[in-house]
C-alpha positions in Angstrom: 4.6 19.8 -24.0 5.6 20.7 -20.7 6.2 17.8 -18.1 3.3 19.1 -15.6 1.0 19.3 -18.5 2.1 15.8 -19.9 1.5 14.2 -16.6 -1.9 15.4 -16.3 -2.5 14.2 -20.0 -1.7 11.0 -19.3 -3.7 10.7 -15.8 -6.4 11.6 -17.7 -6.3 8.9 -20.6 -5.0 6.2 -17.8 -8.9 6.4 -16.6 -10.6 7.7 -19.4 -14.0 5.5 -20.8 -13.1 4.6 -24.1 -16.6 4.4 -25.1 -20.3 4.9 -24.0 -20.7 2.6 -21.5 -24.0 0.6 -21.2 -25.7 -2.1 -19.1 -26.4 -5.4 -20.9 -29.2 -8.0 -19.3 -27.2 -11.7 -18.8 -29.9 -14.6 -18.7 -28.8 -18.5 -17.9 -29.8 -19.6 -21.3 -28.9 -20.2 -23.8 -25.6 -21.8 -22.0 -22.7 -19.4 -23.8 -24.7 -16.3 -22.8 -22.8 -14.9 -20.2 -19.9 -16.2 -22.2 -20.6 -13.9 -25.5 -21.8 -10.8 -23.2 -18.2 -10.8 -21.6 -16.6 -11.1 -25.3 -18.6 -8.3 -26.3 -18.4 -5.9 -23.1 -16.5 -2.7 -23.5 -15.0 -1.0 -20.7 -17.8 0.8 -18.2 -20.1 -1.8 -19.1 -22.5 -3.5 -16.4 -23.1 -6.9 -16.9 -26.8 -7.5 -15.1 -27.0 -11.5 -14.4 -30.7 -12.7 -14.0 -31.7 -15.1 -10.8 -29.9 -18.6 -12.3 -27.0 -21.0 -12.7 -24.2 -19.8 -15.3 -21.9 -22.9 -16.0 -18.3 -22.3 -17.0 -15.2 -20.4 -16.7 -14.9 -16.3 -17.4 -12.2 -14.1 -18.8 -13.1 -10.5 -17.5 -11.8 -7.2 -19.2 -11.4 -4.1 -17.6 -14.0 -1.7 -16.4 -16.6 -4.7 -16.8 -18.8 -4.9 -13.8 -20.5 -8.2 -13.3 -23.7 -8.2 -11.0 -25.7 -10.6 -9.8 -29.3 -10.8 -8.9 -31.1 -9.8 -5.8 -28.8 -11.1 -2.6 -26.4 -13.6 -4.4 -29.5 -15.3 -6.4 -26.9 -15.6 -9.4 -24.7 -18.6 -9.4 -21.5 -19.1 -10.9 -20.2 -22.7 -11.5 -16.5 -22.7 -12.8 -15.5 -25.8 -15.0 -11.9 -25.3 -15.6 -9.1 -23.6 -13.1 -10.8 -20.2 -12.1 -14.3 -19.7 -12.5 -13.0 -15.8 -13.2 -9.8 -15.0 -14.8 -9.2 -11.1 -14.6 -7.7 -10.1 -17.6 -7.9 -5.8 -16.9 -8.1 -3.5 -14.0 -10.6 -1.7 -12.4 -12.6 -4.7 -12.4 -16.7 -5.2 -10.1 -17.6 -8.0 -9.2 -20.9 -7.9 -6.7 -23.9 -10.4 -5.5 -22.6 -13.3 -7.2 -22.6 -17.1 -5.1 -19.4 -18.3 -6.9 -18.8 -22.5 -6.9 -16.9 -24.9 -9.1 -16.6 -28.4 -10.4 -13.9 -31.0 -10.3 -11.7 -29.1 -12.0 -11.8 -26.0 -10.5 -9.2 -24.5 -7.8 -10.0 -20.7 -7.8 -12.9 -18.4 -8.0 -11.3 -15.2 -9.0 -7.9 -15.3 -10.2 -6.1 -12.5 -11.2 -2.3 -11.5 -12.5 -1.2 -7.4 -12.2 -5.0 -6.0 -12.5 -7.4 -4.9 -9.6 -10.8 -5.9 -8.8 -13.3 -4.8 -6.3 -15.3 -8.0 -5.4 -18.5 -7.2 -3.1 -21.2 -9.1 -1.1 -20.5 -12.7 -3.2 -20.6 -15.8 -1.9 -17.6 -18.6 -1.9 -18.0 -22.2 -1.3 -15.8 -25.1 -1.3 -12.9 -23.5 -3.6 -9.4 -24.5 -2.7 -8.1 -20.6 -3.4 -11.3 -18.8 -3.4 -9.9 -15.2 -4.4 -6.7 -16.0 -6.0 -4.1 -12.8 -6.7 -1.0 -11.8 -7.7 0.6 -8.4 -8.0 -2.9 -6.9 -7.7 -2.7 -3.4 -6.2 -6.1 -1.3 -5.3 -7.9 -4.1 -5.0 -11.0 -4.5 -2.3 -12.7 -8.1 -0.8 -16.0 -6.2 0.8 -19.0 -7.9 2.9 -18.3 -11.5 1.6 -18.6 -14.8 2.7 -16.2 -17.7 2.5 -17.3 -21.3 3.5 -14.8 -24.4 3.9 -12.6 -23.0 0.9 -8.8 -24.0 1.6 -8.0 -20.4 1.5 -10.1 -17.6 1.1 -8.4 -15.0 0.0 -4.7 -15.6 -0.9 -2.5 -12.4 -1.6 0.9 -12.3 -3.4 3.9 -10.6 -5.6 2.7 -7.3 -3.3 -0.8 -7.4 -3.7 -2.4 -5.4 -0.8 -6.2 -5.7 -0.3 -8.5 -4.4 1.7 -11.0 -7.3 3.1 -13.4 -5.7 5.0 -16.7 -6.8 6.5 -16.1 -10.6 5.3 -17.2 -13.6 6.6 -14.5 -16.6 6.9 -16.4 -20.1 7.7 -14.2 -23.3 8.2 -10.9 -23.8 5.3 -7.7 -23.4 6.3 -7.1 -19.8 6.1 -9.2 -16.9 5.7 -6.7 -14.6 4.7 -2.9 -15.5 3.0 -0.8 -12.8 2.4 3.1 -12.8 1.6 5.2 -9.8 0.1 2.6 -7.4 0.4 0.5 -5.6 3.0 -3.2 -6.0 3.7 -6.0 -4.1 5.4 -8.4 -6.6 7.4 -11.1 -4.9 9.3 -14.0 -5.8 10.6 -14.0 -9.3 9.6 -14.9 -12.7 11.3 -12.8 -15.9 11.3 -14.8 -18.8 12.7 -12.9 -22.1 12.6 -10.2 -22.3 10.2 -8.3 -25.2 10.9 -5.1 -23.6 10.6 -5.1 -19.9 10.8 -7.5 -17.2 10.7 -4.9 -15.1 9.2 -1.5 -15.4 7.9 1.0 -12.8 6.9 4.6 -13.6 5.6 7.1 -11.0 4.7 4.8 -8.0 5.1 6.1 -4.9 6.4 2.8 -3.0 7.9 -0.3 -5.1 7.6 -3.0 -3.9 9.3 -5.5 -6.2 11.2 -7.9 -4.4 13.3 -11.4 -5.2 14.7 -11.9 -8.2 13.8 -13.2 -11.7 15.5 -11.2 -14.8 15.6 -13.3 -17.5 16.7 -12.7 -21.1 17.5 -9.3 -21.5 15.0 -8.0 -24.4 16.0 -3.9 -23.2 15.4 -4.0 -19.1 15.5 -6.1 -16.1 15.0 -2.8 -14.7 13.5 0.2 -16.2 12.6 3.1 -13.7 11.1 6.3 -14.9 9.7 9.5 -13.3 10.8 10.1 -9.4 9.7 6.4 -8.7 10.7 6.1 -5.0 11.1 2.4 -4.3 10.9 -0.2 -4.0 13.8 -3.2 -6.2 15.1 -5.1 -4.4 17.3 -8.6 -3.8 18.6 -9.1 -7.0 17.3 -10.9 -10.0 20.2 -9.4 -13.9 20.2 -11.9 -16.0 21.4 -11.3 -19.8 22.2 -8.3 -20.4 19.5 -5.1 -22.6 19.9 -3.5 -19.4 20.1 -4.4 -15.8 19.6 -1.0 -15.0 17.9 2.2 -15.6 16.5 3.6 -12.3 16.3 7.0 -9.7 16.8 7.2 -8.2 20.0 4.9 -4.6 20.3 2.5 -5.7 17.6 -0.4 -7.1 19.6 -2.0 -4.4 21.6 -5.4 -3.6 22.9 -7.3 -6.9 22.3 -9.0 -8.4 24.5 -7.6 -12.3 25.0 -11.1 -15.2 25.7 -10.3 -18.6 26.6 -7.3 -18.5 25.3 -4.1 -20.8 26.6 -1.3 -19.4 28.2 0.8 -17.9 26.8 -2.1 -16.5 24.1 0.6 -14.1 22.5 3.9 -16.1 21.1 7.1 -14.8 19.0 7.6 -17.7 15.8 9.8 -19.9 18.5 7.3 -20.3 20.8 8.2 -17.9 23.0 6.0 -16.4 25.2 5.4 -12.1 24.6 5.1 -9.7 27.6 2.5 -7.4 27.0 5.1 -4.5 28.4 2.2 -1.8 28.2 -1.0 -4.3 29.5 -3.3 -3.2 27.0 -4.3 -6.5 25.9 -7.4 -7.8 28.1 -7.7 -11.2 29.5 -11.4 -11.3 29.2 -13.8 -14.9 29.8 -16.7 -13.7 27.2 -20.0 -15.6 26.3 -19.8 -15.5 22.2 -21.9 -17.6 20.4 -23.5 -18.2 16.9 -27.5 -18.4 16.3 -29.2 -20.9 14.0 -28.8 -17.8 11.4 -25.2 -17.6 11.9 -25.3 -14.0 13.4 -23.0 -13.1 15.6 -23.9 -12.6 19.4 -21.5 -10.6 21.4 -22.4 -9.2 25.0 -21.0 -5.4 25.0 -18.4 -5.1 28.0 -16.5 -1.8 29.4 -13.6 -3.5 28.1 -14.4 -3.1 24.8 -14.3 0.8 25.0 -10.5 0.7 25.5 -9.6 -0.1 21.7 -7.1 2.3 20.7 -7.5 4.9 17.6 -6.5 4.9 14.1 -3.3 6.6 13.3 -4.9 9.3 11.3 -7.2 10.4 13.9 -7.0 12.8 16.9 -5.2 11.7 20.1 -8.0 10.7 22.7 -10.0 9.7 20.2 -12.4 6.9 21.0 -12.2 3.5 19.5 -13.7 0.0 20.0 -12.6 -3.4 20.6 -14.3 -5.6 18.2 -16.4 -4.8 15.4 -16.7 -0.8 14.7 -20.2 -1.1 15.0 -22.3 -3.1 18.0 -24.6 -5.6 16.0 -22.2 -5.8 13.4 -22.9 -8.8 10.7 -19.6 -9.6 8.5 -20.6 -10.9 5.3 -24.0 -8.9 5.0 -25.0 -6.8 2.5 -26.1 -4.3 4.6 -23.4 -2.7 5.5 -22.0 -1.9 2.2 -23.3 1.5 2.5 -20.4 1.9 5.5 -17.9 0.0 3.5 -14.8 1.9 2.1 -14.9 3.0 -1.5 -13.2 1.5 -4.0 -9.6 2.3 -5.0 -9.2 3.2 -8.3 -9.2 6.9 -8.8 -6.3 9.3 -7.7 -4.8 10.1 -4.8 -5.4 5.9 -4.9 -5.4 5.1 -1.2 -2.9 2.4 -0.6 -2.4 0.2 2.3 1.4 0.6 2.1 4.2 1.6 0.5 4.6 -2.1 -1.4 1.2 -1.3 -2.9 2.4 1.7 -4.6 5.3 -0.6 -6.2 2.5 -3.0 -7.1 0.2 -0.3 -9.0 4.2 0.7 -10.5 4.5 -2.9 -12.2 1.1 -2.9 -13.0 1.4 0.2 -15.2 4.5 -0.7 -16.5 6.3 2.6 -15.1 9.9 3.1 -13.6 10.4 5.3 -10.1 12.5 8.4 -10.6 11.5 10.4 -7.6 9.5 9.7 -4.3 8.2 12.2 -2.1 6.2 12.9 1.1 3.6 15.9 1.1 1.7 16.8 4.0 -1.5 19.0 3.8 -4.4 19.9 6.5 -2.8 16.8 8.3 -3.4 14.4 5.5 -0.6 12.5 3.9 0.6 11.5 0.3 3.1 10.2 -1.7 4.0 11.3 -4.2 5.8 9.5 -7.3 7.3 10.5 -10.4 7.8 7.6 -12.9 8.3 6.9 -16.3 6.0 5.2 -18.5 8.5 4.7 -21.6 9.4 8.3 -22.7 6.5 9.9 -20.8 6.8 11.7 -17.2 3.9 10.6 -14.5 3.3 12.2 -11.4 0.9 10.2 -9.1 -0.5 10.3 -5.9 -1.1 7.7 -3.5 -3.0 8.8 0.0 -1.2 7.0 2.8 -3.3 7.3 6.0 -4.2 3.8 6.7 -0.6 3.2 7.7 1.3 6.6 8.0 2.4 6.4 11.9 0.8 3.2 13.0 3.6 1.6 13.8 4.8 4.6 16.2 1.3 4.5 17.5 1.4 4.5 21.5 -1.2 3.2 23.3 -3.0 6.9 23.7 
């Protein structure tokens, strides 16, 4: 077979449904019921979890899709170390409220798989999503409350965690060796930071709200080389611990001088002034919605790499009125990952999904088309040629972004 052919052969059987897939009704009783659906599940099945409490501790294939009732009216109580171990890729997990016992340290855990985890609820969980070289994986309109950490990415794992809500803990979001997309997220006070990134070359934090932490909104370890912009620090120790050039076009409230530090302290110049020194009125309701009065400042954001100079962008969340951790905007959220060109949030990603798949890099290359960008990878998968795609527009030129 030819190697063009070959590839496309085994693209095709990499995401091919091995069977007809079906959707399976999960009640809370009897007690092993959600344990014997999960054992029986085959790949493109939906797992439908009535209104209830399900007690224990979950191994989750790949392709399975577990969804709760209603808005989070299915409960999940772990018993052992993760209430989820993810044992597959291309793993759902939506509407679920997610808790554990003594015992329990993580909600989701995962090892070299990806999971798309929507509109669930986390409470009280040391590690609430917990993984480890997990490439393509999403964290979309969820909300954390007083876990430790609430999402905690390693070994190159990349997510995007958008629209989430990040009450109280430690961090919202831990991320070391890999690079993550947060957007559109709050981070109301988090003891420590809001978030943390360590060894990441090209995170991406960007309209977001960091709220009352009582360290940083952002704290970056040394060899930082993403961006966190459009973004607005309100009231925090510190809006950020950062590399020179990588905090522009925020807008700085109540925030102690200097509001902007390097790791020793050191107080940043803002060389270009795009940052705003701003005294806003923010405030939660007795619903927990966010109230943000709209100011001419917040029309100054600057755009997205992939769009056209001039372009318009906000400071804050995308949308005025925006609720993180709601449901309703999941119709706005960003689609999941798992299909081809698989849009990666940087080039450690595509590494990540490498490992994952068990293939070896021969060849790496950058094609441009209609202004959009891939890369493009041939690999082996034991004898077999791949050739795979991964889109590249979250990061392709942000960091040589000026402030146009």
């Amino acid at each position: 077979m030819k190697p063009a052919l070959q590839t496309l052969v085994l693209a095709a059987l990499l995401y091919c449904p091995l069977a007809q897939a079906g959707t399976i009704p999960v009640r809370p009783e009897p007690a092993d019921s959600l344990e014997k659906a999960l054992a029986e599940a085959k790949e493109g099945d939906v797992l439908l979890l009535a209104a209830g409490v399900y007690r224990g501790s979950f191994s989750v294939g790949t392709g399975i899709t577990l969804k709760g009732a209603g808005d989070r009216e299915s409960e999940v109580r772990g018993t052992d170390y993760a209430t989820f171990e993810l044992a597959g890729e291309r793993i759902r997990i939506q509407n679920l409220a997610v808790t554990g016992g003594t015992n329990t340290r993580r909600a989701v855990s995962g090892h070299f798989c990806s999971v798309r985890i929507e509109n669930c609820r986390f409470d009280g969980i040391a590690e609430a999503v917990a993984l480890r070289g997990c490439p393509l994986s999403d964290v979309i309109c969820c909300t954390f409350k007083n876990c430790g950490i609430g999402v905690r990415a390693i070994g190159r794992s990349s997510p995007t965690v958008w629209g989430c809500r990040f009450e109280g803990g430690n961090w919202g979001v831990f991320c070391m060796d890999g690079t993550p997309y947060v957007r559109n997220c709050l981070f109301h006070a988090q003891r420590r930071q809001g978030v943390g990134l360590f060894r990441t070359m090209g995170a991406i934090v960007r309209n977001n709200l960091f709220l009352d932490a009582s360290q940083n909104g952002v704290f970056t370890g040394r060899g930082f080389g993403g961006s966190i912009r459009n973004n607005i620090f309100h009231a925090c120790g510190n809006a950020a611990v950062a590399g020179e050039n990588c905090v522009t076009h925020n807008i700085l409230s109540r925030i102690p001088n200097p509001p902007v530090q390097d790791g020793a302290g050191t107080p940043l110049k803002d060389s270009d002034q795009t940052n705003q020194v701003a005294d806003l009125s923010i405030a939660l309701d007795e619903q927990g919605r966010v109230k943000i009065p709209e100011t001419p400042g917040m029309a100054k954001g600057i755009r997205d790499a992939w769009q056209a100079r001039g372009a318009a962008a906000r400071i804050g969340f995308e949308t005025p009125g925006f609720q993180p951790g709601s449901a309703v905007h999941l119709s706005s959220a960003p689609p999941a990952r798992f299909t081809e060109p698989y849009v990666v949030n940087g080039v450690a990603e595509e590494y990540a999904c490498l490992a994952m798949w068990e293939m070896q890099p021969r060849r790496q290359s950058l094609t441009s088309s209609d202004g959009k960008h891939c890369d493009e990878i041939e690999a082996m998968q034991g004898t077999k040629t791949v050739l795979l795609r991964f889109d590249i527009h979250r990061f392709f030129g942000e960091s040589d972004m000026d402030s146009r």
